[in-house]
C-alpha positions as a Markdown table, in Angstrom:
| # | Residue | x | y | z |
|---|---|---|---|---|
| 1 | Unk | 17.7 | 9.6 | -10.2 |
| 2 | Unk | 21.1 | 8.8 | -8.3 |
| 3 | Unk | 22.9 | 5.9 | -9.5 |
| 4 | Unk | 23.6 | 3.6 | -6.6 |
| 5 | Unk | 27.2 | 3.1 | -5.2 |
| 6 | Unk | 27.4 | -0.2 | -4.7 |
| 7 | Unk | 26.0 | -3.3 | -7.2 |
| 8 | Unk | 26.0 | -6.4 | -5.8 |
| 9 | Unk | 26.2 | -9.9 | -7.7 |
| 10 | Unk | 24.9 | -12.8 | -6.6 |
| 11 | Unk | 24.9 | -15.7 | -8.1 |
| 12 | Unk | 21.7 | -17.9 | -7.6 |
| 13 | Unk | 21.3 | -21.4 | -9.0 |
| 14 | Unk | 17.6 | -21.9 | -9.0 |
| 15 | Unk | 14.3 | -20.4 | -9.1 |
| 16 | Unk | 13.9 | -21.1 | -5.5 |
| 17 | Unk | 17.0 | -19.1 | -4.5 |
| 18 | Unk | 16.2 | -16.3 | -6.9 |
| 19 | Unk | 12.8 | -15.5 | -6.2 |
| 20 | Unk | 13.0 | -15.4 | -2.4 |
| 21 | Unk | 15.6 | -12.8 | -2.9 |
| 22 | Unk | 13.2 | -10.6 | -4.6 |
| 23 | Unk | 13.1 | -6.9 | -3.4 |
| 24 | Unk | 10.6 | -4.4 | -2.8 |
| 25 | Unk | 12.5 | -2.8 | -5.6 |
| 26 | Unk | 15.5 | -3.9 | -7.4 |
| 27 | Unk | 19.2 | -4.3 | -5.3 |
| 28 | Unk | 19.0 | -7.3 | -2.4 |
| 29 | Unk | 18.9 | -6.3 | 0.8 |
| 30 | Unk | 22.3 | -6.6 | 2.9 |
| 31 | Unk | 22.9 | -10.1 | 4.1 |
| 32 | Unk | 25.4 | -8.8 | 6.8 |
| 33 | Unk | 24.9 | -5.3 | 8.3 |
| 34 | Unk | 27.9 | -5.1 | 10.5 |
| 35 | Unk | 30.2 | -3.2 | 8.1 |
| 36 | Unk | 27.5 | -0.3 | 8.1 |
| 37 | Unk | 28.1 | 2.3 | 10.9 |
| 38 | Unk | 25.3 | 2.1 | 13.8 |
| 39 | Unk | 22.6 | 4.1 | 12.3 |
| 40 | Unk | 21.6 | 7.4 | 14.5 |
| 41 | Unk | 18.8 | 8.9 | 14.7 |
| 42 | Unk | 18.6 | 12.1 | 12.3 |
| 43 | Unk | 17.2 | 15.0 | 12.7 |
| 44 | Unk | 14.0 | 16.1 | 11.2 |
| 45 | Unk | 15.4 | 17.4 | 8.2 |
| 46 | Unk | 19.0 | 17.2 | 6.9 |
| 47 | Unk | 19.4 | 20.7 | 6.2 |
| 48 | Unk | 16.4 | 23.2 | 7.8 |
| 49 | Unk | 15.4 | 26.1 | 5.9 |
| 50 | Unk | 15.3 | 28.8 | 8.6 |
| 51 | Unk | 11.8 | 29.2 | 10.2 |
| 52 | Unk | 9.9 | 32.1 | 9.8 |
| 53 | Unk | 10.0 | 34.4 | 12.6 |
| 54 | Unk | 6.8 | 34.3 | 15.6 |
| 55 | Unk | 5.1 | 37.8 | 15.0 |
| 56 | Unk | 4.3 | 39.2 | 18.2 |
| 57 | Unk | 1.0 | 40.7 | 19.5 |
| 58 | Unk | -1.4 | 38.6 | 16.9 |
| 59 | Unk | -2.9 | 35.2 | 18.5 |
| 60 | Unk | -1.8 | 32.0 | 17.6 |
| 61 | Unk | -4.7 | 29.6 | 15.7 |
| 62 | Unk | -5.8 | 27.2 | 18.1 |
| 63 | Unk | -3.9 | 23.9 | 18.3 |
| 64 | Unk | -7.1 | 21.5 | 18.3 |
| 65 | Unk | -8.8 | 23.2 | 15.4 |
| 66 | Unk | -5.6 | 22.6 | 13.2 |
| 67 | Unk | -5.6 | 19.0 | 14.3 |
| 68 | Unk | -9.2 | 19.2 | 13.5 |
| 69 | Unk | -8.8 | 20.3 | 9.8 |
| 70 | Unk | -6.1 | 17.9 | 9.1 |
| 71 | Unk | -8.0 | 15.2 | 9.9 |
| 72 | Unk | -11.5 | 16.6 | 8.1 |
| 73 | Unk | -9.2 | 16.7 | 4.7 |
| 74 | Unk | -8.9 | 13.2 | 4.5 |
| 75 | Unk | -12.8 | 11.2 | 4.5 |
| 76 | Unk | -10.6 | 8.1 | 6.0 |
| 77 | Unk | -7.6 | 9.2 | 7.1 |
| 78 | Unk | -6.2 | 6.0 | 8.4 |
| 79 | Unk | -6.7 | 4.1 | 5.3 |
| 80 | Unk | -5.5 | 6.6 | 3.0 |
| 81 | Unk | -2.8 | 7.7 | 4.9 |
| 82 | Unk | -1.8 | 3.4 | 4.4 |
| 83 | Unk | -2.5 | 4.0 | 0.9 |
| 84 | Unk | 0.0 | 7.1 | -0.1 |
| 85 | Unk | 3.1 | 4.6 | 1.0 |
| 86 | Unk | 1.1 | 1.5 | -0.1 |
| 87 | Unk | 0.6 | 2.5 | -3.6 |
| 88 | Unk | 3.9 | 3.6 | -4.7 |
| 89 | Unk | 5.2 | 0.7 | -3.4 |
| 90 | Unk | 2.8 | -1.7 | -5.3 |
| 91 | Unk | 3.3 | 0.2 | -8.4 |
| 92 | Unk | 7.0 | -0.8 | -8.8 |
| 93 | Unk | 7.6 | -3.9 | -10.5 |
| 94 | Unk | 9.6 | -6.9 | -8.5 |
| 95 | Unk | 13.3 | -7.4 | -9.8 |
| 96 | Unk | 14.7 | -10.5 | -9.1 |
| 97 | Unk | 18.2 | -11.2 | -8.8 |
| 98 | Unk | 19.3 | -13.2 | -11.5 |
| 99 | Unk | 22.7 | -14.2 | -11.1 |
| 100 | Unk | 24.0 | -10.6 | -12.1 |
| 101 | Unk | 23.2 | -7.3 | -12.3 |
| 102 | Unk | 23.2 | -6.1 | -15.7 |
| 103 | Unk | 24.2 | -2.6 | -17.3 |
| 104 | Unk | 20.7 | -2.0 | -18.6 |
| 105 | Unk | 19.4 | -2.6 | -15.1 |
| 106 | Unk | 21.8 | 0.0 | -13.8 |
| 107 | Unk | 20.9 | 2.9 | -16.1 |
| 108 | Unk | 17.6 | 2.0 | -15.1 |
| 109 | Unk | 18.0 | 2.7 | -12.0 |
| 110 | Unk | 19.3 | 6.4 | -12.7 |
| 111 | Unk | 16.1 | 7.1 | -15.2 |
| 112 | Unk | 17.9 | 6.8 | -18.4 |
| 113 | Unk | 15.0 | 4.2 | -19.3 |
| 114 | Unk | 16.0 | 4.1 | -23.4 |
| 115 | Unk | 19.6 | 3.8 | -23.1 |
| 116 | Unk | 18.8 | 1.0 | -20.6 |
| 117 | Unk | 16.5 | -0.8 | -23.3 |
| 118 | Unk | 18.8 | -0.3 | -25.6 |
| 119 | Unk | 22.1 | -1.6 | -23.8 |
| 120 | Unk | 19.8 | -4.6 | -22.5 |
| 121 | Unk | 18.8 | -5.6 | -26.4 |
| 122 | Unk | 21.8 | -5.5 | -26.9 |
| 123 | Unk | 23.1 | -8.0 | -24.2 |
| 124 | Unk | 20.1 | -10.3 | -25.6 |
| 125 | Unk | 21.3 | -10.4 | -29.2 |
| 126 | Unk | 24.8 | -11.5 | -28.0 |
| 127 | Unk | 23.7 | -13.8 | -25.4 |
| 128 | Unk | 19.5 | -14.9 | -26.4 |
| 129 | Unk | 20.0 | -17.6 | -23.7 |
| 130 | Unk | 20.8 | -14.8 | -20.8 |
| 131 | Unk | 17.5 | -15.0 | -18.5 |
| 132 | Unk | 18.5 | -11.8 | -16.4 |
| 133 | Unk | 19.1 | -9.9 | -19.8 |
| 134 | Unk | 15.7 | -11.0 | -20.5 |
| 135 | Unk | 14.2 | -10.6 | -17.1 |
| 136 | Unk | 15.8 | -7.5 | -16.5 |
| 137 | Unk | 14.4 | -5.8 | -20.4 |
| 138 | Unk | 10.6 | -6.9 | -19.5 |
| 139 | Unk | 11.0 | -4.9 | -16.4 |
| 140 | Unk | 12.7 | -2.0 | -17.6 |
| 141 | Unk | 9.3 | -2.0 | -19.6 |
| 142 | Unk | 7.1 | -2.7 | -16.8 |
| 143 | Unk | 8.7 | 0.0 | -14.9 |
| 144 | Unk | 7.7 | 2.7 | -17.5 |
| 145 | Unk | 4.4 | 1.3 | -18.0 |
| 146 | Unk | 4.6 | -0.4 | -21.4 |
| 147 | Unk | 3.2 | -3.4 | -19.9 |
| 148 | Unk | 2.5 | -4.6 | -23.2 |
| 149 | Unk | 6.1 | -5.0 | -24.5 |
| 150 | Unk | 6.9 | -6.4 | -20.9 |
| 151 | Unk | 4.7 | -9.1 | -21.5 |
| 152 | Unk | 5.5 | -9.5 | -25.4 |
| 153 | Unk | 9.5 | -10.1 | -24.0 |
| 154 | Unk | 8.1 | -12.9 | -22.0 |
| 155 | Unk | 5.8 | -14.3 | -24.1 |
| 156 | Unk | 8.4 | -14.7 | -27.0 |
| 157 | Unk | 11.4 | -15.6 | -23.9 |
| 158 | Unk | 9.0 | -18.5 | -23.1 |
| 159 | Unk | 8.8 | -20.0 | -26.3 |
| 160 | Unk | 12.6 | -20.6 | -26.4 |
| 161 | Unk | 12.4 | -22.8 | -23.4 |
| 162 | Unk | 12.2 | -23.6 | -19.7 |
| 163 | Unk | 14.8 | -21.9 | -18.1 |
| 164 | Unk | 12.8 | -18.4 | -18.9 |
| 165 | Unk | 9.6 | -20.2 | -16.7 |
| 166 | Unk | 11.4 | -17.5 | -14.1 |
| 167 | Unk | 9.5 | -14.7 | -16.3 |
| 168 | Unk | 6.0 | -15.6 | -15.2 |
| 169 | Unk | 7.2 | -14.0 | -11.5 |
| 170 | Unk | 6.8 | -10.2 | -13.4 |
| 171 | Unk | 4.3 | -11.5 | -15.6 |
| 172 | Unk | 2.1 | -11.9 | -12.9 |
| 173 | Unk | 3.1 | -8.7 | -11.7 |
| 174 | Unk | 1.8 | -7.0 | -15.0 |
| 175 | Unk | -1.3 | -8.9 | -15.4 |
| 176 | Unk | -2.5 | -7.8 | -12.2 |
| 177 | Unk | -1.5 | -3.9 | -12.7 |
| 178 | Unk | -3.9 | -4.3 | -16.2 |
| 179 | Unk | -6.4 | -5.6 | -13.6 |
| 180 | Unk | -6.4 | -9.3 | -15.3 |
| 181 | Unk | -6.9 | -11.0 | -12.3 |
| 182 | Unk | -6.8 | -14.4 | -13.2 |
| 183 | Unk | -4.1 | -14.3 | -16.0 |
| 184 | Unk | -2.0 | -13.0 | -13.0 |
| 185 | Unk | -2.6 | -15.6 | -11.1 |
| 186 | Unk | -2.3 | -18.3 | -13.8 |
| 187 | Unk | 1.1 | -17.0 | -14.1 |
| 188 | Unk | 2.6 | -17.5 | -10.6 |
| 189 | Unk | 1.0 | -20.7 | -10.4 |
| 190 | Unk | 2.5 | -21.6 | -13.3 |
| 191 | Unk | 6.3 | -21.0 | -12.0 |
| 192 | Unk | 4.9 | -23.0 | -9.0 |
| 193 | Unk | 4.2 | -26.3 | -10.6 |
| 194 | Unk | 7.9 | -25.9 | -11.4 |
| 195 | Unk | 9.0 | -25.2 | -8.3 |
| 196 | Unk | 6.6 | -25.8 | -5.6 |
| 197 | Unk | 8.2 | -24.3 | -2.0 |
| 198 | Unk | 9.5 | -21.1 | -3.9 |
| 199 | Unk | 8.9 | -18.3 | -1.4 |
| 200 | Unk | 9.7 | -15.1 | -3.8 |
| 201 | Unk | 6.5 | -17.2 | -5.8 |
| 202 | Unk | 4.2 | -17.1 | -2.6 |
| 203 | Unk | 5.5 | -13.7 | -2.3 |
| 204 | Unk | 4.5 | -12.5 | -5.5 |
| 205 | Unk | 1.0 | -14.1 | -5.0 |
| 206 | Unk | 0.2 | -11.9 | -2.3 |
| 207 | Unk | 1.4 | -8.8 | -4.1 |
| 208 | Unk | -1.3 | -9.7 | -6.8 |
| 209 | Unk | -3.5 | -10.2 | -3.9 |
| 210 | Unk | -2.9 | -7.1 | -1.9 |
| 211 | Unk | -3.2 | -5.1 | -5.3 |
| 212 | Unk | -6.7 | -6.5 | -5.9 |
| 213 | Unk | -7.6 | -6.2 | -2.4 |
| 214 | Unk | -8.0 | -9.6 | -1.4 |
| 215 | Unk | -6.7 | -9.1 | 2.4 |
| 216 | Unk | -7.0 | -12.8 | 3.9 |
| 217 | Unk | -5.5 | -14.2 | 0.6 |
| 218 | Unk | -2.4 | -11.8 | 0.7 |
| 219 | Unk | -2.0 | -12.4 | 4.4 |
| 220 | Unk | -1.8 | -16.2 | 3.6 |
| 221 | Unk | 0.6 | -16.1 | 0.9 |
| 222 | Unk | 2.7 | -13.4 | 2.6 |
| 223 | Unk | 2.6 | -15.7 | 5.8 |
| 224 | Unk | 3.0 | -18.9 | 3.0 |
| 225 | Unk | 6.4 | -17.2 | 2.1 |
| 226 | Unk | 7.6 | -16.3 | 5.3 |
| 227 | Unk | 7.0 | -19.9 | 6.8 |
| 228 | Unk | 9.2 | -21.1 | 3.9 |
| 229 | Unk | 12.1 | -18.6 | 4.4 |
| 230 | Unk | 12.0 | -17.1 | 8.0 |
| 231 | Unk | 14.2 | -14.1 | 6.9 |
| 232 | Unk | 12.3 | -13.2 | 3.7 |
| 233 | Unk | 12.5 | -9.0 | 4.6 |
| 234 | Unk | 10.3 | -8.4 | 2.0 |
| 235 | Unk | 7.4 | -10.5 | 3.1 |
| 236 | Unk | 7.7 | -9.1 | 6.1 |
| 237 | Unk | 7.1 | -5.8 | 5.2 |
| 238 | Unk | 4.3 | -6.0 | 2.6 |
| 239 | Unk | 2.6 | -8.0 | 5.5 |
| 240 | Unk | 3.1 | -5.1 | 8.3 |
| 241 | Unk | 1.5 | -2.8 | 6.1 |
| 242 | Unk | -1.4 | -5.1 | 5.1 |
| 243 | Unk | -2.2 | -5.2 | 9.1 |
| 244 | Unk | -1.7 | -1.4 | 9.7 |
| 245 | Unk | -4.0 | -0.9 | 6.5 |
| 246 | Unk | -6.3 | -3.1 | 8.5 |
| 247 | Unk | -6.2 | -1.3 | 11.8 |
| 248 | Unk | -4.3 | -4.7 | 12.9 |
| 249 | Unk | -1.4 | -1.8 | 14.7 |
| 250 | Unk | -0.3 | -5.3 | 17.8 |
| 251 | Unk | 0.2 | -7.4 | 14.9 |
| 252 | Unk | 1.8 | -4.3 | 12.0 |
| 253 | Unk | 4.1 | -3.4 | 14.8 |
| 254 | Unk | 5.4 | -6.8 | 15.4 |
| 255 | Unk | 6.0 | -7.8 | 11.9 |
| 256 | Unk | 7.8 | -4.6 | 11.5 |
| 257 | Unk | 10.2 | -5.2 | 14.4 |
| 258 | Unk | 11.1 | -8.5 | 13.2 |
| 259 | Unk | 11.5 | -6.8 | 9.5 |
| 260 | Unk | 14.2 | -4.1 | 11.5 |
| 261 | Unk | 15.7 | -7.6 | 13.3 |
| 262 | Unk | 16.4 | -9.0 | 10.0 |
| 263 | Unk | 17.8 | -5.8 | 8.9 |
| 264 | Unk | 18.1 | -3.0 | 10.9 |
| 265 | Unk | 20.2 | -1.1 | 7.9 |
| 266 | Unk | 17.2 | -1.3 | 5.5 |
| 267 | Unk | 14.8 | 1.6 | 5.3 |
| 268 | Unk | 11.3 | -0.2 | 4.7 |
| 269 | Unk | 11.2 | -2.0 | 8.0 |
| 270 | Unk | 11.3 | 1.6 | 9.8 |
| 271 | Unk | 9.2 | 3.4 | 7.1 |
| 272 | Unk | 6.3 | 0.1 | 8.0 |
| 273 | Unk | 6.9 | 0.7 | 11.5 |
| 274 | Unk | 6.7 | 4.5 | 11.6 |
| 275 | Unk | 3.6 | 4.2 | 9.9 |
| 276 | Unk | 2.5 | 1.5 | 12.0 |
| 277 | Unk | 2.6 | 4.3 | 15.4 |
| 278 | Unk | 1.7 | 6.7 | 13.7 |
| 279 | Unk | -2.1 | 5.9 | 12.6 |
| 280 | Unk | -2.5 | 3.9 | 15.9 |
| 281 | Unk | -2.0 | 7.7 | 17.4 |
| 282 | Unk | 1.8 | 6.9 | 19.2 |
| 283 | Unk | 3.0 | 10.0 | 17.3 |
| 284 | Unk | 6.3 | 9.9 | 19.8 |
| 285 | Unk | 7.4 | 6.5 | 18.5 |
| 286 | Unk | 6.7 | 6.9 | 15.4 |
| 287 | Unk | 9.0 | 10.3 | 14.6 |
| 288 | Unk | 11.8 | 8.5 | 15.3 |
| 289 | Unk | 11.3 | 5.6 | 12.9 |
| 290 | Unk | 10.5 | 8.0 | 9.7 |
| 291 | Unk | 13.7 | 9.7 | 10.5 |
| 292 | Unk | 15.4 | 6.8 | 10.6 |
| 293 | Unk | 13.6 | 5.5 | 7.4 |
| 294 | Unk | 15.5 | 9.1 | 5.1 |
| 295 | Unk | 18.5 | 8.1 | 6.9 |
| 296 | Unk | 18.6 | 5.1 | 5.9 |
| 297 | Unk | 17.5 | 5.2 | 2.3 |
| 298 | Unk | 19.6 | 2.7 | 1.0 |
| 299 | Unk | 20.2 | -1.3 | 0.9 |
| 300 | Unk | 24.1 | -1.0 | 0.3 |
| 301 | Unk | 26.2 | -3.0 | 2.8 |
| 302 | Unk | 29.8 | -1.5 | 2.6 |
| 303 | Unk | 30.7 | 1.5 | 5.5 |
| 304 | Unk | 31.0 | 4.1 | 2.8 |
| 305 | Unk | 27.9 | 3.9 | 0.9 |
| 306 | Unk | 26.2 | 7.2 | 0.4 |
| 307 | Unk | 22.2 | 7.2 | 1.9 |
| 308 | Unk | 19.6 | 7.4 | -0.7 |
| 309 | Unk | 16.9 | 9.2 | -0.7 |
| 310 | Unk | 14.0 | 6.6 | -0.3 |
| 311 | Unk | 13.1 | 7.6 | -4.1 |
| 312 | Unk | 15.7 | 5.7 | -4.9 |
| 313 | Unk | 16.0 | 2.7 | -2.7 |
| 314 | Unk | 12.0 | 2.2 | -2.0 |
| 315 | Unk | 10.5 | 4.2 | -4.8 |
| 316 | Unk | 8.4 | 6.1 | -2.1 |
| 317 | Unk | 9.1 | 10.3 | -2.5 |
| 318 | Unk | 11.0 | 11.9 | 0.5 |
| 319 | Unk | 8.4 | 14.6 | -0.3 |
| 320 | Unk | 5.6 | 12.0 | 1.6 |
| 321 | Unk | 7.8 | 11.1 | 4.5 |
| 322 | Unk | 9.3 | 14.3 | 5.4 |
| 323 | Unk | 5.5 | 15.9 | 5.1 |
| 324 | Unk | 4.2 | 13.2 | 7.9 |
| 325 | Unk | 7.0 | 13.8 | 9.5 |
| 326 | Unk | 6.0 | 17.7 | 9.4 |
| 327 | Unk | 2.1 | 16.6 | 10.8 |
| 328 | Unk | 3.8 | 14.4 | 13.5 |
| 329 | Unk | 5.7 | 17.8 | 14.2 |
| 330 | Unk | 2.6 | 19.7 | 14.6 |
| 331 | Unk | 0.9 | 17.1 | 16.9 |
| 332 | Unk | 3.9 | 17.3 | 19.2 |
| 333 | Unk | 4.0 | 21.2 | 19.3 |
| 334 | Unk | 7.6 | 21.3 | 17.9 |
| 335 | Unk | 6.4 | 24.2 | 15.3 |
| 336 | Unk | 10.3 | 24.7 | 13.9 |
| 337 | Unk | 10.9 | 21.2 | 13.3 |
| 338 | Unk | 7.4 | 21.2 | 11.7 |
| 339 | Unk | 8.4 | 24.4 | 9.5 |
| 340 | Unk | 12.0 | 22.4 | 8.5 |
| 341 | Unk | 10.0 | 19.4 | 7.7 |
| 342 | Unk | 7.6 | 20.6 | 5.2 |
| 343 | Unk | 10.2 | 22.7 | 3.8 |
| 344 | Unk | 12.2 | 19.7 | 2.9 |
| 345 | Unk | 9.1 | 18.0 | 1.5 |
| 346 | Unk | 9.0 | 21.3 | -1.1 |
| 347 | Unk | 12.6 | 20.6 | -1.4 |
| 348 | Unk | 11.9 | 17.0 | -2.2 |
| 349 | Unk | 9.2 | 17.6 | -4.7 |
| 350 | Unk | 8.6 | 21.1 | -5.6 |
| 351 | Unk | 5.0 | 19.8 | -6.7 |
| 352 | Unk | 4.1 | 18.4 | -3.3 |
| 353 | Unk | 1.5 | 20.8 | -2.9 |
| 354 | Unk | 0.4 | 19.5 | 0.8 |
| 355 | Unk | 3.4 | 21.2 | 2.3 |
| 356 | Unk | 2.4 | 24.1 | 1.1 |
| 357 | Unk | -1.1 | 23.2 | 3.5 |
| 358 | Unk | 1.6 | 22.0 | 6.4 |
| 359 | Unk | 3.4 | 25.2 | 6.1 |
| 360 | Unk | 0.3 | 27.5 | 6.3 |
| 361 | Unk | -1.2 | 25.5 | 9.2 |
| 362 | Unk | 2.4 | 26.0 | 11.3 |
| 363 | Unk | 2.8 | 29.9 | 10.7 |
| 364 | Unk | -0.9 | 30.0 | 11.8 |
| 365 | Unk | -0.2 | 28.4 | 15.2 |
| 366 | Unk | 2.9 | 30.4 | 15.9 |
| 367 | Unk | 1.0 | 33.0 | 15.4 |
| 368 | Unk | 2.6 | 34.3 | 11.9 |
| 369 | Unk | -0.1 | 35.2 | 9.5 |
| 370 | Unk | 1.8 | 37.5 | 7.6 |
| 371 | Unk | 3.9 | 34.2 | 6.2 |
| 372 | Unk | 0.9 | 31.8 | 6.8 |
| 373 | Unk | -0.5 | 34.0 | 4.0 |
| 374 | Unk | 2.3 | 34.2 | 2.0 |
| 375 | Unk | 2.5 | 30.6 | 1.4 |
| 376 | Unk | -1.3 | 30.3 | 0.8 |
| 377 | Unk | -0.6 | 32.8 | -1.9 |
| 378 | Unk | 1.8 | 30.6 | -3.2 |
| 379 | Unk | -0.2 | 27.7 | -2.8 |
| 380 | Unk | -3.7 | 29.1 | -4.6 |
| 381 | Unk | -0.7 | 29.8 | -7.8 |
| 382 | Unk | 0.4 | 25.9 | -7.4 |
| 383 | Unk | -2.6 | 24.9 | -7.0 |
| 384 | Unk | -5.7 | 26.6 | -6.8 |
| 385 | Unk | -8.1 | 23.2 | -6.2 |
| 386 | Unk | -6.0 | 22.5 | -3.3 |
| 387 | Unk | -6.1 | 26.0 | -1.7 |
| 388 | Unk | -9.7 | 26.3 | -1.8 |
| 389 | Unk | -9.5 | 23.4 | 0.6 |
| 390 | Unk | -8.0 | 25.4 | 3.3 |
| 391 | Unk | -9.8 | 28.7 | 2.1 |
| 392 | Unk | -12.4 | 28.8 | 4.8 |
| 393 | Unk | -9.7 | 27.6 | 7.4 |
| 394 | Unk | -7.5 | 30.9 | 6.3 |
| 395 | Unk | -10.2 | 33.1 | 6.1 |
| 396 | Unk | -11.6 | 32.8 | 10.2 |
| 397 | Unk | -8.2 | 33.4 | 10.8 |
| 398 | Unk | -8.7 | 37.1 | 9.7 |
């Protein structure tokens, strides 16, 4: 993983301040986004791979049948197209800003998970009393997925005092990802009796919510957090997902736009929103707002920050986004930008094995079957389950 360009300190002097600020996943979002450049609207794909050429005299598939098997491969394809974004994103763990960003944090955040728990021990053996060093070790933990030694760092934290109650916010977090509902809870409600009108607390209650699938409940405390801090971006977003995965588009589609008001530099608002179109079947609005979502792949505020890829600043694979972006494509009868598309999602992930599907499906309605079967020889090699999806599809294409 990239290391980000720019690290941002903030200094926060209570649990209040702190937890509102937490992010999707760690960095905070920019406070001020007139130093970044006014964001464009990319292109499909940053750098096309050249599409293969239309081979004349052989008839293309038809159009309505490919639509057709795209939307037989998935039993619900509304919800689970929700569900690929939604479930990354609930599988990182929150990081809170607490009052710096530490070293271990930062090698974190470019994968090099030992020599971050390493570098953080060793900020907590100068320094025990150092919350963030603390904070920041149980979620280096949590983000591997030794939940166990995430919650043994706050257990033992805890028993030194008060100050660390700001450990029950990822406590909570892990709990629920063990599926220990109730422990979860216990432990957000136990940072609230401290501090009562915390948002980033009634935030983190409808994350827990959300992951166990307790809709009205998340809705409240989403709507809880936003009532107490009208510019939480974060609540914002997790709710405008919640409604598209509820078919609730009028409602998704307004909470995203006021996510894009509060920050119109930040990725997530325009990844919720794009998503948001899309399943509600507005395929030429939402094209736009996934480009602008691997644009915009990063929370840095200064003019000269590099974009990130949205593996980096949302934990959600480019390899997802530029493969809807590929469908959308094909839905709009823009068959090159389609072919660019999914071959950026290979690019992304080589592993990404629907592309492959995408890929086939394009050459087919341009006609190409020569190439159409080349990458379904590829894709039976990759992945031979997955092939014998689209076998039948192939085959009356003969």
């Amino acid at each position: 993983m990239k290391a980000q360009n720019v690290v941002i300190a903030v200094v926060a002097t209570n649990i209040v301040s702190i937890l509102a600020t937490a992010l999707i996943v760690g960095g905070k979002q920019p406070e001020q986004s007139q130093l970044a450049p006014e964001p464009m609207a990319p292109t499909t794909a940053a750098a096309p791979v050249p599409a293969a050429a239309v081979v004349s005299g052989r008839p293309a598939a038809d159009k309505e049948k490919v639509l057709a098997f795209f939307d037989s491969i998935k039993n619900s394809r509304r919800k689970e197209a929700v569900a690929e974004f939604k479930k990354i994103m609930q599988d990182v763990p929150p990081y809170a800003n607490l009052g710096t960003v530490t070293y271990g944090y930062r090698l974190a955040l470019e994968g090099e998970y030992q020599k971050a728990i390493e570098a953080t021990q060793k900020d907590i053996n100068r320094a025990p009393e150092r919350v963030d060093s603390v904070y920041t070790l149980a979620w280096i933990y949590a983000k591997v997925g030794d939940y166990d030694k995430a919650l043994q760092v706050c257990s033992d934290a805890l028993k030194g005092g008060t100050q660390f109650g700001k450990l029950n916010y990822i406590m909570g977090w892990v709990y629920a990802k063990q599926g220990k509902y109730e422990d979860a809870l216990k432990a957000c409600d136990a940072a609230l009796s401290a501090e009562p009108y915390a948002p980033g607390l009634y935030f983190a209650k409808g994350r827990i919510e959300d992951i166990f699938g307790n809709q009205d409940k998340a809705i409240e405390h989403y709507m809880k957090a936003i009532s107490l801090k009208d510019d939480f971006y974060s609540a914002y977003v997790y709710l405008g997902f919640l409604y598209t995965e509820l078919g609730r588009y009028d409602e998704a589609i307004k909470t995203q736009k006021e996510a894009v008001a509060l920050d119109k530099y930040g990725a997530a608002g325009y990844l919720g929103l794009g998503l948001a179109y899309d399943e509600m079947g507005n395929y030429q609005a939402a094209l736009p707002q996934y480009q602008n979502a691997m644009t915009l792949g990063n929370f840095g505020t200064e003019a000269s920050t590099v974009k990130k890829p949205l593996s980096v600043s949302l934990s959600i694979d480019d390899a997802v986004i530029y493969n809807r972006i590929g469908i959308l494509n094909i839905r709009l009868g823009a068959y090159e930008e389609a072919l660019a598309a999914f071959n950026q999602s290979l690019k992304a992930r080589l592993e990404f094995h629907d592309a492959y599907r995408g890929l086939i499906m394009t050459c087919l309605l341009k006609g190409d079957k020569e190439s159409a079967n080349q990458y379904y020889e590829k894709l039976k090699q990759a992945n031979p389950e997955m092939a014998k999806t689209i076998a039948a599809f192939v085959e009356s294409q003969e």
